[in-house]
BALOLO-695269 format. One record per residue: residue number from 1; x, y, z of N, C-alpha, C in turn. Coordinates in pm, whole numbers, m for minus. Atoms other than C-alpha are relative to their C-alpha. Layout:
BALOLO-695269
<site seq="NUM" n_east="X" n_north="Y" n_up="Z" ca_east="X" ca_north="Y" ca_up="Z" c_east="X" c_north="Y" c_up="Z"/>
...
END
This chain:
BALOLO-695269
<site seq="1" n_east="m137" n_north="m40" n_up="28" ca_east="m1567" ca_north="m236" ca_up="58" c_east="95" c_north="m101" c_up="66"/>
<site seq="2" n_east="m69" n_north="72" n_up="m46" ca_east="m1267" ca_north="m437" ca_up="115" c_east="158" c_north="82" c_up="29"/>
<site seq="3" n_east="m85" n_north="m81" n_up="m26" ca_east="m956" ca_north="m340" ca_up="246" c_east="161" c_north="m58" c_up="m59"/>
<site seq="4" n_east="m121" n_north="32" n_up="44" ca_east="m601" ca_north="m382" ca_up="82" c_east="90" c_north="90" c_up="32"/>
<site seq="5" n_east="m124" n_north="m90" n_up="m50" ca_east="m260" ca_north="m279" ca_up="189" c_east="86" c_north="12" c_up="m192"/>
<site seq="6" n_east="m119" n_north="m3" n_up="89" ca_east="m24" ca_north="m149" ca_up="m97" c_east="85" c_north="36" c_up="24"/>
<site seq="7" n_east="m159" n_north="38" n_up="m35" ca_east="313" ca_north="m193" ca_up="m135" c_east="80" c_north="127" c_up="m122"/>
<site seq="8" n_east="m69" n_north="m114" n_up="133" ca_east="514" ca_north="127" ca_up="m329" c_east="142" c_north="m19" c_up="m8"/>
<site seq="9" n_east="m173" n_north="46" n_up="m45" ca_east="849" ca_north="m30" ca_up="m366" c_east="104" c_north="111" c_up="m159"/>
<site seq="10" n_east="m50" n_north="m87" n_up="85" ca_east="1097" ca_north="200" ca_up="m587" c_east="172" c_north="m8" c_up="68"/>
<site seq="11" n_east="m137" n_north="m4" n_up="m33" ca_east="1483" ca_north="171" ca_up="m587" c_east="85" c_north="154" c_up="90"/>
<site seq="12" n_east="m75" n_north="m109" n_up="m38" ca_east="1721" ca_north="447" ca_up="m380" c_east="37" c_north="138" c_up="m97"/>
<site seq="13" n_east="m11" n_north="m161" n_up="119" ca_east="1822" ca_north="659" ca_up="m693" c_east="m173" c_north="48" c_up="m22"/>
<site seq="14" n_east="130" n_north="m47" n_up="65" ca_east="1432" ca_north="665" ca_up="m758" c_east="m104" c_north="57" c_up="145"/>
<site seq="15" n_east="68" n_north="m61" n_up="m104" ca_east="1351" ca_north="758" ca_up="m367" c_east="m103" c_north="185" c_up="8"/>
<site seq="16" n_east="25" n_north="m182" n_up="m23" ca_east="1306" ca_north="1156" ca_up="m393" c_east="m131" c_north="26" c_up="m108"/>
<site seq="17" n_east="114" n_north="m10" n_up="91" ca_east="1104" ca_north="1095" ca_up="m718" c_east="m174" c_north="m63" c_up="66"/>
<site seq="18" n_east="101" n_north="47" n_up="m68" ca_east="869" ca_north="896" ca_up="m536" c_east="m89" c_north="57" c_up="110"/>
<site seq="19" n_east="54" n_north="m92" n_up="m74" ca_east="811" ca_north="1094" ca_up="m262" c_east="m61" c_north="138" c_up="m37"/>
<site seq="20" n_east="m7" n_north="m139" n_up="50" ca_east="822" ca_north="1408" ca_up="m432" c_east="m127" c_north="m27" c_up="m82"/>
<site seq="21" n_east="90" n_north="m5" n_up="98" ca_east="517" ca_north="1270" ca_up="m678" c_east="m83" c_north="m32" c_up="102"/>
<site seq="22" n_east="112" n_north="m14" n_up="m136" ca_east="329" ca_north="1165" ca_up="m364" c_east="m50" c_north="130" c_up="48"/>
<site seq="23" n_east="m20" n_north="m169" n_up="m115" ca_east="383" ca_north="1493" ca_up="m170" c_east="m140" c_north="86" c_up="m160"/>
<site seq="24" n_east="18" n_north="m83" n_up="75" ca_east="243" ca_north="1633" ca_up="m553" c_east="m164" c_north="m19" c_up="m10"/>
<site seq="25" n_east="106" n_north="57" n_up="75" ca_east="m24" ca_north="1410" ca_up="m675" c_east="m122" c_north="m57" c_up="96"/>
<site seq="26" n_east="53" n_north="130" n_up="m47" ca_east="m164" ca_north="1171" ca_up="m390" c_east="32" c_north="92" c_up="136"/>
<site seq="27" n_east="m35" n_north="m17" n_up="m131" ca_east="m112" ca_north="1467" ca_up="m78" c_east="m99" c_north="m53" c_up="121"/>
<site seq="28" n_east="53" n_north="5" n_up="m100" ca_east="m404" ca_north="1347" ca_up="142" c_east="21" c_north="m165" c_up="21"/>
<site seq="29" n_east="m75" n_north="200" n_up="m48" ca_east="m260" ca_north="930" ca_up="128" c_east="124" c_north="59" c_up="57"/>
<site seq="30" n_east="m95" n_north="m8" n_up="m79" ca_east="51" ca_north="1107" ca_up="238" c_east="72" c_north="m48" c_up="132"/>
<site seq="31" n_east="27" n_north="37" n_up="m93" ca_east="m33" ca_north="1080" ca_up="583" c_east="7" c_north="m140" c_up="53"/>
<site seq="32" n_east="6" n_north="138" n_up="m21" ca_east="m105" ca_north="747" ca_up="554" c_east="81" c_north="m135" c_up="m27"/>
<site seq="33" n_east="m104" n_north="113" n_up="21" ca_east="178" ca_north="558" ca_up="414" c_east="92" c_north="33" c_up="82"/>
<site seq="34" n_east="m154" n_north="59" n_up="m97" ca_east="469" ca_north="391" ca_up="620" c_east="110" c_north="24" c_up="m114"/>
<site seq="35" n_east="m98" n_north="m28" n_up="94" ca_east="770" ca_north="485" ca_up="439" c_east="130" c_north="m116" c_up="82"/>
<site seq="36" n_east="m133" n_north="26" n_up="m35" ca_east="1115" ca_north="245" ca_up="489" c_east="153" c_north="35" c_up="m13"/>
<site seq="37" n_east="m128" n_north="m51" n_up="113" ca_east="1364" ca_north="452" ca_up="302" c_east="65" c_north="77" c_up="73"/>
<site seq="38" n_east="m84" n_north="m47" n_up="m83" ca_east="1485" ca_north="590" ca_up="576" c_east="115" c_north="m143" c_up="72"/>
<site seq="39" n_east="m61" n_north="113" n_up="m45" ca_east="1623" ca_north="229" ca_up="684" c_east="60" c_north="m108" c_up="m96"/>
<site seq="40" n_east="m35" n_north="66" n_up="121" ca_east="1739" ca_north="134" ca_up="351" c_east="m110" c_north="m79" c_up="m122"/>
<site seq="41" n_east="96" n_north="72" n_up="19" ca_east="1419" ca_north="m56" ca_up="290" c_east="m97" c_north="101" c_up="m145"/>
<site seq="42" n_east="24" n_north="m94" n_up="79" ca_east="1298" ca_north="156" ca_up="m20" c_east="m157" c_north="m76" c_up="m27"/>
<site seq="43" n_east="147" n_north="35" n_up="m28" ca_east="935" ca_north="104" ca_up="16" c_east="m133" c_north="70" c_up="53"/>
<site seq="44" n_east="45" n_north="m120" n_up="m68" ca_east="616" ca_north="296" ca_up="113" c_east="m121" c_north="m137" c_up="23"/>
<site seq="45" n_east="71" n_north="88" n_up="m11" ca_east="313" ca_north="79" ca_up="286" c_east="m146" c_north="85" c_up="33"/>
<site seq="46" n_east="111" n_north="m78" n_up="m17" ca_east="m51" ca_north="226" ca_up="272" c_east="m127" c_north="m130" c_up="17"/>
<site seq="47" n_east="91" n_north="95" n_up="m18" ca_east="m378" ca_north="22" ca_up="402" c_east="m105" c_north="81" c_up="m23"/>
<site seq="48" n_east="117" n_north="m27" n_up="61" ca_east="m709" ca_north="147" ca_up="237" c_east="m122" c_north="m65" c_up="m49"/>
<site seq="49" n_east="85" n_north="58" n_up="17" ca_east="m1044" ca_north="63" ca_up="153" c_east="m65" c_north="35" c_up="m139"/>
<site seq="50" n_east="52" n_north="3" n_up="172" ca_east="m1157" ca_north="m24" ca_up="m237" c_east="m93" c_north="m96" c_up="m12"/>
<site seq="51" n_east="132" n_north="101" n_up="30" ca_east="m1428" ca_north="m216" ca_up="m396" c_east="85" c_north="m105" c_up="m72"/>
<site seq="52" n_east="m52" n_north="103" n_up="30" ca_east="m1157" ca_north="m415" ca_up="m590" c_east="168" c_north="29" c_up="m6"/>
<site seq="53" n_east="m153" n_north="m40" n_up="m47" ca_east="m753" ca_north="m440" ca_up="m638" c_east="41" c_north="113" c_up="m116"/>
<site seq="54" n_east="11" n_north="m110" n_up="111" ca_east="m802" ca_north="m245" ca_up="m949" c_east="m27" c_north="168" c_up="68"/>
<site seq="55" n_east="15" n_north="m98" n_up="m51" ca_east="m965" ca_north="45" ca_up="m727" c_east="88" c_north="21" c_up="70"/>
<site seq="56" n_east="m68" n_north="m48" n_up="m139" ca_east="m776" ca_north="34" ca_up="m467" c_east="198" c_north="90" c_up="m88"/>
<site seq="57" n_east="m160" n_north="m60" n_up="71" ca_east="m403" ca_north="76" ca_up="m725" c_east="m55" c_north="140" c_up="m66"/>
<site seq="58" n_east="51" n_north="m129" n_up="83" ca_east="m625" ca_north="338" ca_up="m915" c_east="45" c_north="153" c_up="148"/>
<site seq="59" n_east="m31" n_north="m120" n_up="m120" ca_east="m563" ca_north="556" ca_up="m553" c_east="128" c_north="40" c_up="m9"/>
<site seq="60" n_east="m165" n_north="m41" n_up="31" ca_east="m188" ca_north="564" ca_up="m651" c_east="4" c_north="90" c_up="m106"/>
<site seq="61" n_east="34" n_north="m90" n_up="166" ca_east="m230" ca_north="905" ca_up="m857" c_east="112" c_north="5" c_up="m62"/>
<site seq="62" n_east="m113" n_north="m13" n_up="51" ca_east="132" ca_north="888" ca_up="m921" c_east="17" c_north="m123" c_up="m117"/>
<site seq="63" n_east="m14" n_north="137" n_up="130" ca_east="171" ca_north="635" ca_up="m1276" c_east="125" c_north="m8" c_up="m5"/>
<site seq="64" n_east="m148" n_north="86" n_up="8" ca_east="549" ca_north="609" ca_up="m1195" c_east="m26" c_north="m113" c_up="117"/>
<site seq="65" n_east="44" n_north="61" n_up="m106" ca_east="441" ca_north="470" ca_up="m847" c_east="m72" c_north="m139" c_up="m22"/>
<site seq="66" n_east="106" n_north="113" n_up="41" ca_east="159" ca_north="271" ca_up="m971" c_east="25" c_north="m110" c_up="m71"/>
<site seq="67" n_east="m30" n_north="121" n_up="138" ca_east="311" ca_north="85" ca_up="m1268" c_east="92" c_north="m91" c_up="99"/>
<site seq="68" n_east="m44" n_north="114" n_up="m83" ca_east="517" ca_north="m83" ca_up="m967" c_east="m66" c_north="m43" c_up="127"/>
<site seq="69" n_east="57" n_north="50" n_up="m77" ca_east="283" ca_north="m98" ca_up="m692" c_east="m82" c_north="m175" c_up="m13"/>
<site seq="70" n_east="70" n_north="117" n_up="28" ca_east="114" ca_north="m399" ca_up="m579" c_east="m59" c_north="43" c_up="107"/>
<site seq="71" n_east="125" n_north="m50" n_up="m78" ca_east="m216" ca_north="m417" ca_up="m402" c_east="m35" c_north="m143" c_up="73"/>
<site seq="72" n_east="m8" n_north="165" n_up="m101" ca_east="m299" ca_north="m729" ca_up="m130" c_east="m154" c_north="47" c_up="70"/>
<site seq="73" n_east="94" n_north="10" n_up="m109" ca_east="m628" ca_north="m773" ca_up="m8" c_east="17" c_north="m62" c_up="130"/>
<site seq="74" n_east="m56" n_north="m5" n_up="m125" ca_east="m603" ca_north="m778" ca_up="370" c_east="m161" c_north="m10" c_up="80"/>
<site seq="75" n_east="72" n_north="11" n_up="m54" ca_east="m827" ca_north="m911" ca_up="619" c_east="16" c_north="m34" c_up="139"/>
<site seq="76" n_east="m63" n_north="34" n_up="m138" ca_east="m834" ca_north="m945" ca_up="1022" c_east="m84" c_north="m170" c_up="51"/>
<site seq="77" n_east="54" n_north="88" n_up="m70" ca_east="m886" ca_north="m1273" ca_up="1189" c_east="m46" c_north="0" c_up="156"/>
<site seq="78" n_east="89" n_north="6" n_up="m139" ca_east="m1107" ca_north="m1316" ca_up="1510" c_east="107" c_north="m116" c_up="89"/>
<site seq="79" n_east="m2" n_north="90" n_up="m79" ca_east="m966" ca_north="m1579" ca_up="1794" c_east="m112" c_north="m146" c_up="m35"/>
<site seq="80" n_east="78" n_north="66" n_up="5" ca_east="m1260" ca_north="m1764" ca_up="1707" c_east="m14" c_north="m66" c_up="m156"/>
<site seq="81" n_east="m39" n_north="3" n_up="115" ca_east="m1203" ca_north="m1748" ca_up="1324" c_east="145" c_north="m131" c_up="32"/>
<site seq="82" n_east="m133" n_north="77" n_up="68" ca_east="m856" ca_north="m1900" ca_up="1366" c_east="m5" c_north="m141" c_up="89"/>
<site seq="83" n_east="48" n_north="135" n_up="m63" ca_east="m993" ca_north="m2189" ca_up="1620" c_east="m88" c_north="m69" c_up="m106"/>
<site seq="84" n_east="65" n_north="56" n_up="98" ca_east="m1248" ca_north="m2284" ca_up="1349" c_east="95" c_north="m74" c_up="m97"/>
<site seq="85" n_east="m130" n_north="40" n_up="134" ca_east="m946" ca_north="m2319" ca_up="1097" c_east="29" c_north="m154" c_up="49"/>
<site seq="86" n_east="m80" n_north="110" n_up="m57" ca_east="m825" ca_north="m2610" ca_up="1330" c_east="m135" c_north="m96" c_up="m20"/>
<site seq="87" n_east="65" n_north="87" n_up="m25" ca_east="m1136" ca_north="m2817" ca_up="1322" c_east="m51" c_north="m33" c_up="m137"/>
<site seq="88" n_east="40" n_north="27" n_up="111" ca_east="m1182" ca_north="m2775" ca_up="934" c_east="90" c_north="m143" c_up="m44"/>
END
């Protein structure tokens, strides 16, 4: 499994809808997304684990949500990882 963060970005008039289809459709990711829409930032940020970026957007049960999400495979670097980088 690999892990990707998605991004649920949705304009201010379309905030309440967004949430409100989360809260409906998608309640146990609830928990798990960062929301910015309290800071103007109209955005929700969730990090999960899928087999591809296809799986991982398929977790967005909401299809208003989804048709604008985007999905980022995400990976951590070691100390030792990012010293290697320098000698490539």
């Amino acid at each position: 499994m690999e892990r990707y963060i998605i991004e649920l970005p949705h304009t201010n008039e379309e905030c309440l809808r967004a949430l409100d289809e989360t809260k409906e459709r998608a309640r146990e990711l609830l928990p798990l997304i960062d929301w910015g829409c309290d800071v103007g930032n109209h955005k929700g940020w969730v990090t999960l684990e899928a087999r591809s970026q296809d799986e991982a957007l398929s977790k967005v049960a909401s299809p208003f949500l989804r048709s604008k999400a985007f999905a980022s495979k995400v990976i951590k670097y070691t100390p030792e990882q990012i010293e290697s980088f320098h000698k490539m």
